[in-house]
C-alpha positions as CSV (number, residue, x, y, z in Angstrom):
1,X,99.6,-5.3,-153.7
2,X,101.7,-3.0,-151.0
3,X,104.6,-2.2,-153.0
4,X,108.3,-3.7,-151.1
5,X,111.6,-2.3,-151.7
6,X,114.8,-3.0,-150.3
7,X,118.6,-1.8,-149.8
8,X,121.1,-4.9,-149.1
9,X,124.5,-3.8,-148.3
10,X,127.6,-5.5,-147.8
11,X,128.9,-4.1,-144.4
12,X,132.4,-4.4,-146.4
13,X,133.8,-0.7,-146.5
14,X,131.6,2.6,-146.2
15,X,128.2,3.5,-147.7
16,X,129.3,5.4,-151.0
17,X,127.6,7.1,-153.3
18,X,126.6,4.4,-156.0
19,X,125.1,2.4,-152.8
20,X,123.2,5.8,-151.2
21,X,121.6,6.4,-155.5
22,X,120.3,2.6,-155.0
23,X,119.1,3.2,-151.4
24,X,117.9,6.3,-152.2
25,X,116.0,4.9,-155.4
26,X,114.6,2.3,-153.3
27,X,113.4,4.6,-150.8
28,X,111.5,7.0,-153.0
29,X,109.8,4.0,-154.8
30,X,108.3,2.6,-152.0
31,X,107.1,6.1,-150.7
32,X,105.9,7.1,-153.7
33,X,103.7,4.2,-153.8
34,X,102.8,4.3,-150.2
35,X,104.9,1.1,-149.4
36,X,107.3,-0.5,-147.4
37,X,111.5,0.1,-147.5
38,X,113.2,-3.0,-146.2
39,X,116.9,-2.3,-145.0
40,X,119.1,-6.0,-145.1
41,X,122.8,-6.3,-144.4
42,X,124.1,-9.0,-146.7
43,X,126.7,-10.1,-144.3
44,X,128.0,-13.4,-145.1
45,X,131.1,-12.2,-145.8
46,X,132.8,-12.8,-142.6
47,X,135.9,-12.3,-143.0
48,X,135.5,-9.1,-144.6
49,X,131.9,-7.8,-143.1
50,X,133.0,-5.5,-139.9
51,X,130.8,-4.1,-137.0
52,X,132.6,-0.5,-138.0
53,X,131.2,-0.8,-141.8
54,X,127.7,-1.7,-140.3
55,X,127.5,1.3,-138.9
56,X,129.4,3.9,-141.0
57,X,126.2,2.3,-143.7
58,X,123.2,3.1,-140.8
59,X,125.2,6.5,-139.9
60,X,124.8,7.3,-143.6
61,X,121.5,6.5,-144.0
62,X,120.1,8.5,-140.9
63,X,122.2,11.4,-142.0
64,X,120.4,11.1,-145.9
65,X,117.0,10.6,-144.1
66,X,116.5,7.3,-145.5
67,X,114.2,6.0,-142.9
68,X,113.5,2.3,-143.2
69,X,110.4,0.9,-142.3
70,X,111.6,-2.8,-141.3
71,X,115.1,-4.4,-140.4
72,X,118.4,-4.2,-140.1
73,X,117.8,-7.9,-141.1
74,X,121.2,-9.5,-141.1
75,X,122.0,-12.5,-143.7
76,X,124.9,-13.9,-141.0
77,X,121.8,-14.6,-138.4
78,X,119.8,-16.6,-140.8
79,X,122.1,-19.2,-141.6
80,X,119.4,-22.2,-141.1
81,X,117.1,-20.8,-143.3
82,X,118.9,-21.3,-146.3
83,X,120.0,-24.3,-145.3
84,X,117.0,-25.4,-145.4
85,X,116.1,-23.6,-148.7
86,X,119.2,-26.1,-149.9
87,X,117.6,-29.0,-148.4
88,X,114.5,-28.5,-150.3
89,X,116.1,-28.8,-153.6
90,X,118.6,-31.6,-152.9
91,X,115.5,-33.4,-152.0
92,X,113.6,-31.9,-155.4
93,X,116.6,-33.1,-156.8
94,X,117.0,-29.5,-158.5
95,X,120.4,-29.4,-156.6
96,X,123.4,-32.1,-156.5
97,X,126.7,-32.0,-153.7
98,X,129.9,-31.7,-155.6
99,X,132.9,-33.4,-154.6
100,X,135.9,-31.3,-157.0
101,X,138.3,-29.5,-155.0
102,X,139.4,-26.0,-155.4
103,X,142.5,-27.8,-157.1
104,X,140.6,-29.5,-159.3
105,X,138.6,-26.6,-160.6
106,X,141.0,-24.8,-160.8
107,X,143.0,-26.8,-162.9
108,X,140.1,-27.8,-165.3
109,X,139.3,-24.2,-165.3
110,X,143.0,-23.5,-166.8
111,X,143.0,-26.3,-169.2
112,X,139.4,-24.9,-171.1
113,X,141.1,-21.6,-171.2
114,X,143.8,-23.3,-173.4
115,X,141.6,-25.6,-175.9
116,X,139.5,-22.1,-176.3
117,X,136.3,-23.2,-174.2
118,X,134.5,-21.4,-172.1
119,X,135.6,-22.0,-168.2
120,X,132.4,-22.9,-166.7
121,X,131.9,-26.2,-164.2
122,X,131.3,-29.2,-166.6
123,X,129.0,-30.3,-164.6
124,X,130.7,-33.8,-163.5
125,X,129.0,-34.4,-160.4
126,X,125.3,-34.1,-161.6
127,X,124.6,-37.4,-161.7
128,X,126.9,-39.1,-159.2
129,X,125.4,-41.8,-157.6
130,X,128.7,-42.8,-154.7
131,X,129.3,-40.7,-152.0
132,X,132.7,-40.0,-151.3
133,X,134.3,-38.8,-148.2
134,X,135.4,-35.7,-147.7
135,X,134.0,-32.0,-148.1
136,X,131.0,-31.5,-150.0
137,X,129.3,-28.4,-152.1
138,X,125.8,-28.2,-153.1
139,X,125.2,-26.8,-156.7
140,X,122.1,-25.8,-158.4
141,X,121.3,-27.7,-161.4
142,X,120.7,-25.1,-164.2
143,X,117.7,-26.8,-166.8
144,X,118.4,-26.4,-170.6
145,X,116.7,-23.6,-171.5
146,X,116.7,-19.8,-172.0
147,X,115.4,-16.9,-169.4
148,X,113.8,-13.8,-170.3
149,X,112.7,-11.3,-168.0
150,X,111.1,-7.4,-168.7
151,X,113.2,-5.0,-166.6
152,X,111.9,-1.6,-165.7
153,X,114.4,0.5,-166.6
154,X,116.7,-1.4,-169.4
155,X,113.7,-3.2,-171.5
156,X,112.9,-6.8,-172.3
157,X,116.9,-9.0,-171.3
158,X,117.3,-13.1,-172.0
159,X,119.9,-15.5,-171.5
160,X,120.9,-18.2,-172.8
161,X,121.5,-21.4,-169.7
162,X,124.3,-22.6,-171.7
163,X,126.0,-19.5,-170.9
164,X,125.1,-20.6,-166.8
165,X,127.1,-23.0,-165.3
166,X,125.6,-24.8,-162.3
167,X,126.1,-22.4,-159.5
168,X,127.2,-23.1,-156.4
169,X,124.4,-22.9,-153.6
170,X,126.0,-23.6,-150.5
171,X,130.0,-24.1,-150.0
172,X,132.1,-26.9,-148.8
173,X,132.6,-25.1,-145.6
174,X,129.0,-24.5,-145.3
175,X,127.8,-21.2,-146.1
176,X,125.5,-20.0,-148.6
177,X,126.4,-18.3,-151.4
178,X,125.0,-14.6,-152.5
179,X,122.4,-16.0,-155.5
180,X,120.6,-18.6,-152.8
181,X,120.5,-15.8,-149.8
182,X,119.8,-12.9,-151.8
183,X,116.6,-15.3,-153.3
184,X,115.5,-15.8,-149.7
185,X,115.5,-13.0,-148.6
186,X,113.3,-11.3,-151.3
187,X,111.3,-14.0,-150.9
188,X,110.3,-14.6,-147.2
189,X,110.3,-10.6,-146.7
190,X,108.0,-10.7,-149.7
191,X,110.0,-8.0,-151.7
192,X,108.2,-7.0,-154.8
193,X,110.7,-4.8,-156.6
194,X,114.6,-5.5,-156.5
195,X,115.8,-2.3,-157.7
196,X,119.5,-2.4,-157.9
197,X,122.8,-1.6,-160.2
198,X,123.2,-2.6,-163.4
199,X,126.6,-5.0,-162.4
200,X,123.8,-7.7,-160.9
201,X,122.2,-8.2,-164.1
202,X,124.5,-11.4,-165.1
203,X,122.8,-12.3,-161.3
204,X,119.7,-12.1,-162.5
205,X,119.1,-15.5,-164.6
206,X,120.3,-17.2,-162.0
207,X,118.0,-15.8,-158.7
208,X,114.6,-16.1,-161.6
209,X,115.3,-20.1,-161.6
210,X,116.2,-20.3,-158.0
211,X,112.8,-18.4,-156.9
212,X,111.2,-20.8,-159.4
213,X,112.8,-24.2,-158.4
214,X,111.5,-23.1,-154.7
215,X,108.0,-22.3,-155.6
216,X,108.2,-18.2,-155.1
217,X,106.9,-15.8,-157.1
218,X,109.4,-13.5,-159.3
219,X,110.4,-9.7,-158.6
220,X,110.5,-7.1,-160.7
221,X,113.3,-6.2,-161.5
222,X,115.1,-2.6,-162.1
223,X,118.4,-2.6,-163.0
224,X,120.1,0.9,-162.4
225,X,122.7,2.4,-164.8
226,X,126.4,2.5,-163.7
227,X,127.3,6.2,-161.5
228,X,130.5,7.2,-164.0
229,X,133.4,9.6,-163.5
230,X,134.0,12.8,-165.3
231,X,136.4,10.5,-168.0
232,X,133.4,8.7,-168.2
233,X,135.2,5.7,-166.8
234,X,134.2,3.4,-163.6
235,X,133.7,6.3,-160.6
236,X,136.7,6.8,-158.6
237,X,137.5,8.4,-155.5
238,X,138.9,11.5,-157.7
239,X,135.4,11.9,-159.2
240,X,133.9,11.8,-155.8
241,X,133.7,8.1,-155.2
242,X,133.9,8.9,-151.1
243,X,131.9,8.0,-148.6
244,X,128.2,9.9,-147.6
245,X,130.0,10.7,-144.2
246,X,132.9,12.2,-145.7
247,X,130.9,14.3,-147.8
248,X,129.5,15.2,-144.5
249,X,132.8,16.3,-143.4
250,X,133.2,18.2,-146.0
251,X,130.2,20.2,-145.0
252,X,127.3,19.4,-147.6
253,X,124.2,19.5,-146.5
254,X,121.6,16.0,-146.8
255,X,119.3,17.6,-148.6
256,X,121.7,18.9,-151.4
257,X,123.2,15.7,-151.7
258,X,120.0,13.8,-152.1
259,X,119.0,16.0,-154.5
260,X,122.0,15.8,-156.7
261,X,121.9,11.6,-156.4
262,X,118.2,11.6,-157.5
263,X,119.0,13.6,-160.3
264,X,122.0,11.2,-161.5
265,X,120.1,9.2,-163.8
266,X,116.4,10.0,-163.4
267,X,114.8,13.2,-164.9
268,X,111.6,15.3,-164.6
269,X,111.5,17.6,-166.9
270,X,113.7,20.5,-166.6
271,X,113.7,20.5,-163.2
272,X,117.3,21.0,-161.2
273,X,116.2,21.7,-157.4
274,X,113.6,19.3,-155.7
275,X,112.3,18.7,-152.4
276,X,111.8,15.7,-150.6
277,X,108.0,15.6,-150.9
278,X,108.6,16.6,-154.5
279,X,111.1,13.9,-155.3
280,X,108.5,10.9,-153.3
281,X,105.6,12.3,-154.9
282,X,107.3,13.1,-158.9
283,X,109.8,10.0,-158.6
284,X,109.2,6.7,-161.3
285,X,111.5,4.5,-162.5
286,X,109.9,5.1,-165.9
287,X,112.1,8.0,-165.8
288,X,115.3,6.3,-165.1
289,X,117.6,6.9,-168.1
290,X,119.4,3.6,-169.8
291,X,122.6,5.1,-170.1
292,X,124.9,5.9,-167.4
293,X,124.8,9.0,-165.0
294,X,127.6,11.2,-164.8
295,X,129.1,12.6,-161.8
296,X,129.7,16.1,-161.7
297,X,131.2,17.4,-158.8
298,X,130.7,21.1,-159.2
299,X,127.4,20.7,-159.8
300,X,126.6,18.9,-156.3
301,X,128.8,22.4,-155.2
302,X,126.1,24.3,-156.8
303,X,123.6,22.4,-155.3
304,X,125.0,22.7,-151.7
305,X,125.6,26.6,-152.0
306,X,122.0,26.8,-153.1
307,X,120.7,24.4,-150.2
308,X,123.0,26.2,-147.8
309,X,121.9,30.3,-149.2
310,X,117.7,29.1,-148.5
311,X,118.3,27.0,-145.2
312,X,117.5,29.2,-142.5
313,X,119.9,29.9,-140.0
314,X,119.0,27.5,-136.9
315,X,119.2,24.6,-139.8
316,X,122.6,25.3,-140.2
317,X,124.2,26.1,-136.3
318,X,124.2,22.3,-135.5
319,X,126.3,21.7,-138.2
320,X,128.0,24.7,-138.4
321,X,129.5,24.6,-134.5
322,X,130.6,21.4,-135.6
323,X,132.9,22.3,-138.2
324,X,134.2,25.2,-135.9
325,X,134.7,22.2,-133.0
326,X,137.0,20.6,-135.6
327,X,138.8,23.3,-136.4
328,X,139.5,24.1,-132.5
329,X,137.3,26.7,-131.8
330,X,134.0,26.2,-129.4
331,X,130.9,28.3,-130.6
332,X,128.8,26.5,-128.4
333,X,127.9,29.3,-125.7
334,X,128.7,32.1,-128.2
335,X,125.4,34.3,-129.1
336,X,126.6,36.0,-132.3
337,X,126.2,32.2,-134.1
338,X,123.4,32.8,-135.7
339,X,123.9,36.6,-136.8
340,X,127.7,34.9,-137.9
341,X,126.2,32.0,-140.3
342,X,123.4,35.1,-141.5
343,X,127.1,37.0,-142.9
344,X,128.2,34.4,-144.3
345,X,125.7,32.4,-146.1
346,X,125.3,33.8,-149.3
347,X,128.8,33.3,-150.5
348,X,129.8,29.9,-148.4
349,X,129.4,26.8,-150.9
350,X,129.8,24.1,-147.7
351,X,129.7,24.5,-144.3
352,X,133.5,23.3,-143.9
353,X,134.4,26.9,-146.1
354,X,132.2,28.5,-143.8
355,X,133.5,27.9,-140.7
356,X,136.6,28.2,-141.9
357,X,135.8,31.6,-143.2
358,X,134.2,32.3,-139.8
359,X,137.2,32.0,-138.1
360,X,138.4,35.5,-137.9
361,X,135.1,36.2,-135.3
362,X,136.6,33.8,-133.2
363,X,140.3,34.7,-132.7
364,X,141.7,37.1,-130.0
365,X,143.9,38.8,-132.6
366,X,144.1,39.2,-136.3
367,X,147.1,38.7,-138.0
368,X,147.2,41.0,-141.2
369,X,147.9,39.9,-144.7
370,X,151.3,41.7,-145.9
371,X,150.3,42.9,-148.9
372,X,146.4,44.4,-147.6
373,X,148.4,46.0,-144.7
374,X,150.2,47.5,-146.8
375,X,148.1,48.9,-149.1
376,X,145.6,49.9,-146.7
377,X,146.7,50.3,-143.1
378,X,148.3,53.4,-143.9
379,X,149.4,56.7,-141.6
380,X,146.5,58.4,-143.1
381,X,143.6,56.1,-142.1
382,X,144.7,55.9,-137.8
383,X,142.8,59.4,-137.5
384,X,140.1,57.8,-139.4
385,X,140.1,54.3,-137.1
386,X,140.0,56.9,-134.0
387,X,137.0,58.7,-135.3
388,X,135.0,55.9,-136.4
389,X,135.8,54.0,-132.2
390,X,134.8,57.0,-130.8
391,X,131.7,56.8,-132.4
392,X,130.7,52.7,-132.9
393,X,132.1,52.4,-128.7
394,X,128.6,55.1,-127.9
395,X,126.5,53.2,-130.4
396,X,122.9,51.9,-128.9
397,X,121.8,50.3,-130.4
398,X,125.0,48.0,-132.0
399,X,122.4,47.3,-135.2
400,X,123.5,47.4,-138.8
401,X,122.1,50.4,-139.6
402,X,123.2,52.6,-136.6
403,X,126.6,51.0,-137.6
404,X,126.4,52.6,-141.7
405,X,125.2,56.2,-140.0
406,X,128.5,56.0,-137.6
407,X,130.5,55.7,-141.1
408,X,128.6,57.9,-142.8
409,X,129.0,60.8,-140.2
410,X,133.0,60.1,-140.6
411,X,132.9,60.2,-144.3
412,X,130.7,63.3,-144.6
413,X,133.3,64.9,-142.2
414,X,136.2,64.0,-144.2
415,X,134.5,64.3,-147.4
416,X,135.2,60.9,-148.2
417,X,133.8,58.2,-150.4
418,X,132.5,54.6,-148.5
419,X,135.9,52.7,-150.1
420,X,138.3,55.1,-148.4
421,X,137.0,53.4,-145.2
422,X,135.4,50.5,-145.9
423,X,138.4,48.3,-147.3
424,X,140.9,49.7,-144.7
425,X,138.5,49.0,-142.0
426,X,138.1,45.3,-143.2
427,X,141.6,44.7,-143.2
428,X,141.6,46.0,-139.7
429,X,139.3,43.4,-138.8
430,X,139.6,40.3,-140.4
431,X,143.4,40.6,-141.6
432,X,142.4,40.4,-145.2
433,X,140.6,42.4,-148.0
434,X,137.9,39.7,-148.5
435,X,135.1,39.5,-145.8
436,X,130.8,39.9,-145.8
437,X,129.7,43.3,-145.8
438,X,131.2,45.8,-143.3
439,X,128.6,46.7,-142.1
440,X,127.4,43.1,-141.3
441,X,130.4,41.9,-140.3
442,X,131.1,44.8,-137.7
443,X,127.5,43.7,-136.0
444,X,128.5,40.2,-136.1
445,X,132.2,40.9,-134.7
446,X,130.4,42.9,-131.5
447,X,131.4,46.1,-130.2
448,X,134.1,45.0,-128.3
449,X,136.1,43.1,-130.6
450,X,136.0,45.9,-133.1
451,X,136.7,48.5,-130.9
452,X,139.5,46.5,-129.9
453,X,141.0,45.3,-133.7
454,X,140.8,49.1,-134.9
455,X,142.9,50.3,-131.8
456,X,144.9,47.1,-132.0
457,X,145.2,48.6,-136.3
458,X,146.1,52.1,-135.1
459,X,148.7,51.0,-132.8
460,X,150.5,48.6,-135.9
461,X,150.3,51.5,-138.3
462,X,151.9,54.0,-135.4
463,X,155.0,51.4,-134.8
464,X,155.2,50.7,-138.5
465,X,155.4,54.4,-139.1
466,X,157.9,54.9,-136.6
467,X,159.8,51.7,-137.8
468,X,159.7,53.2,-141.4
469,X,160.9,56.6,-140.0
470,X,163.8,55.1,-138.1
471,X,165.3,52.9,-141.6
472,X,165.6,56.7,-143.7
C-alpha cells in the first residue's frame, strides 16, 4: 500500500500555525514512508473562501518547504461529483430530502432546549412519502447503532448514533456540506491516513458511515492534540497565533520554524534541533503525545538564533536585503553584505533585529547617543581618533587583523589599555556603545566610512569643547 496524506484548508483567512503543524505532520508522514502528500482546498465556503487566502496558504507552504506531490484540488470545482455521491444514496435509500425550513428548526431546536432534550433534528422527514413544493435538503440517515474506530494517536474512540442526528448531506440551495465532500475526497484521491486536529473528532462518526453507506474503504485516522497558549488556553494571536508569512516578516527562518512545529507535540528522545532529513526519516505518529502542545514563543526565538548563528552567510543575504528594503535602505549592489551579516550573526535572534541592527553601515551619518557621547567622545580621545585615521587611511590590506595591529601601535604609544579606544571608537561609529567587535565592524564599515565618522567624531568633540568653553 503507498502511504496517502493530505492537508485540506479552508482558503478562509491565513495559513496559521495549528494549520502549518497538521500540514507539516502530513508532509513528514508521507515522506517518511515514501508516499504521496495531497494538497486540497476545501472551498465550498463561498462567501467566505477568497482568492487572497488561497494564496497567503500556497505562499506559506512554499516558504515552509512543504512540497506537495499532487493538487491544489479545489472542492468548489467538483460540485457534480458529490452530487452524484448524494444521488447514490437517495437511490440506496440511505438518504431522505427534508422539507423543514430554517424557521422551523430553528424553532423546534429552541423548544427541546426548554423541555431539557437534546437539540438534534427529530428526524420527521425520514419516512415521508408526499413531495411538497418548495426547497429541499438531502439528509443522511444515521442507522441505530454505535461506531468505534482505533485512532493512531488518541487510542481506541466510539460513539454512540443516538448522540448523531441525521446530518445534512447537501443544502436547500444546493451545495454539499463539509462531512459528504471531505468523504469524497479521501476517497476518489484514495487517501489512506487523515491526519488532522483533534476538534474533527466529533466529525469523525459521521465521515466512517458515509464512506461505508458508499462502498469505500475507511482511513486511518490521527487525530492531533490542540496547539495551546502559554495560559494553557485556546492559542491566540498573543501566544503567537499569526500567520506563517508574518512570522516571516518577522525574520525567522523556515527551517527554525519547522523545527519548532514538529517538536510541538511529537518527541524523539531528547532531541531539540533536527534537520529535515532527520525529521522525514525519525518522524511517527507513534510519537505524537495525547495531551496538548504548548506554545512557547521564546523557545521558537531560541531556535531561530540557533538556525540563524549555523546558516552560512549566502543563506541568509536573500532574506536579509529584504528586511533592509523594508526598512528603506537598498543593499542590493552593496559588497560588504556578506562580511555585514558575518558581524552580526552570532548575536541577531531574527533577521528583522538584524537588519535593523545593520543599519548604522548603511547611513551617511551617525547620530550619537547623549549619554555614550558623553561619556566617551571626550577632549582627550580626538588626538587618539587622529592617530588611529592616519594609520587605518594607509592600511593594505583593510583585513581584520591589519585593523587590531593599527590599534595596537596607537595603544602601545600611548600606553593604553584596548577599552580606552575601543568603546570610544564604537561610539564614533555606530552612535552607540553596543555594536560587533571593533575590529570586525571597522572591516565591515570600509575604510572610507570610518575614516570619515572618526573625523566627523573629532570635529563634534572640537565644537562641543568650544561650546562648553564658551557657557563658563
Amino acid at each position: 500500500m503507498t502511504v496517502r496524506t493530505r492537508f485540506a484548508p479552508s482558503p478562509t483567512g491565513y495559513l496559521h500555525i495549528g494549520g502549518a503543524r497538521t500540514a507539516l505532520f502530513n508532509w513528514l508522514f508521507a515522506r517518511h514512508h515514501g508516499g504521496r502528500f495531497v494538497l486540497r482546498i476545501e472551498d465550498t465556503d463561498v462567501a467566505r473562501s477568497t482568492e487572497e487566502s488561497v494564496n497567503a496558504i500556497l505562499d506559506g507552504m512554499r516558504w515552509l518547504g512543504l512540497d506537495w506531490d499532487e493538487g491544489p484540488f479545489y472542492q468548489s470545482k467538483r460540485f457534480d461529483l458529490y452530487r452524484e455521491h448524494v444521488e447514490r444514496l437517495l437511490r440506496a435509500k440511505m438518504a431522505y430530502r427534508c422539507w423543514c425550513t430554517p424557521e422551523e428548526l430553528e424553532e423546534r431546536r429552541k423548544k427541546a432546549i426548554e423541555e431539557g432534550r437534546p437539540p438534534r433534528y427529530d428526524g420527521r422527514c425520514r419516512n415521508r412519502t408526499d413531495t411538497p413544493e418548495g426547497a429541499f435538503a438531502v439528509r443522511f440517515k444515521v442507522p441505530p447503532r454505535r461506531t468505534v474506530f482505533e485512532d493512531m494517536i488518541k487510542g481506541q474512540i466510539s460513539f454512540e448514533h443516538g448522540e448523531i442526528e441525521d446530518l445534512v448531506i447537501l443544502r436547500s440551495d444546493g451545495t454539499p456540506t463539509y462531512n459528504l465532500c471531505v468523504v469524497v475526497d479521501d476517497a476518489t484521491m484514495n487517501i489512506t491516513h487523515v491526519i488532522r486536529g483533534d476538534d474533527h473528532i466529533n466529525n469523525t462518526p459521521k465521515q466512517i458511515l458515509l464512506y461505508e453507506a458508499l462502498g469505500y474503504s475507511v482511513p486511518s485516522f490521527a487525530h492531533l492534540p490542540m496547539i495551546l497558549g502559554a495560559d494553557r488556553t485556546r492559542l491566540s494571536k498573543r501566544h503567537g497565533a499569526t500567520s506563517v508569512t508574518a512570522y516571516r516578516e518577522m525574520g525567522y527562518l523556515p527551517e527554525a520554524l519547522v523545527n519548532y512545529l514538529a517538536r510541538l507535540g511529537w518527541s524523539y528522545g531528547d532531541q531539540e534541533i533536527f534537520t529535515r532529513e532527520e525529521l522525514v526519516d525519525k518522524f511517527s505518529l507513534e510519537s505524537v503525545g495525547k495531551s496538548s502542545g504548548i506554545f512557547n514563543p521564546e523557545k521558537l526565538l531560541w531556535l531561530n538564533h540557533h538556525y540563524i548563528k549555523e546558516s552560512p552567510t549566502e543563506r541568509l543575504v536573500p532574506e536579509f536585503l529584504r528586511h533592509l528594503e523594508r526598512l528603506g535602505v537598498d543593499g542590493s549592489r552593496d559588497e560588504r553584505v556578506p562580511v555585514i551579516i558575518e558581524t552580526l550573526k552570532e548575536r541577531a535572534k531574527t533577521l528583522g533585529q538584524m537588519a535593523e541592527d545593520a543599519l548604522f553601515y548603511f547611513k551617511e551619518d551617525v547620530t550619537y547617543e547623549e549619554k555614550a557621547a558623553r561619556k566617551f567622545l571626550t577632549p582627550d580621545k580626538a588626538e587618539l581618533f587622529r592617530m588611529l585615521i592616519e594609520r587605518l587611511a594607509s592600511l593594505d590590506p583593510f583585513t581584520r587583523d591589519a585593523i587590531q595591529d593599527a590599534f595596537d601601535s596607537v595603544l602601545r604609544e600611548k600606553r593604553l589599555g584596548l577599552g580606552k579606544l575601543a568603546q570610544p571608537v564604537r561610539v564614533a561609529l555606530t552612535g552607540t556603545t553596543v555594536s560587533p567587535g571593533i575590529f570586525e565592524t571597522i572591516e565591515a564599515l570600509g575604510r572610507k566610512r570610518t575614516v570619515k565618522r572618526l573625523k566627523d567624531a573629532c570635529e563634534f568633540i572640537e565644537k562641543t569643547s568650544s561650546e562648553t568653553t564658551a557657557t563658563r
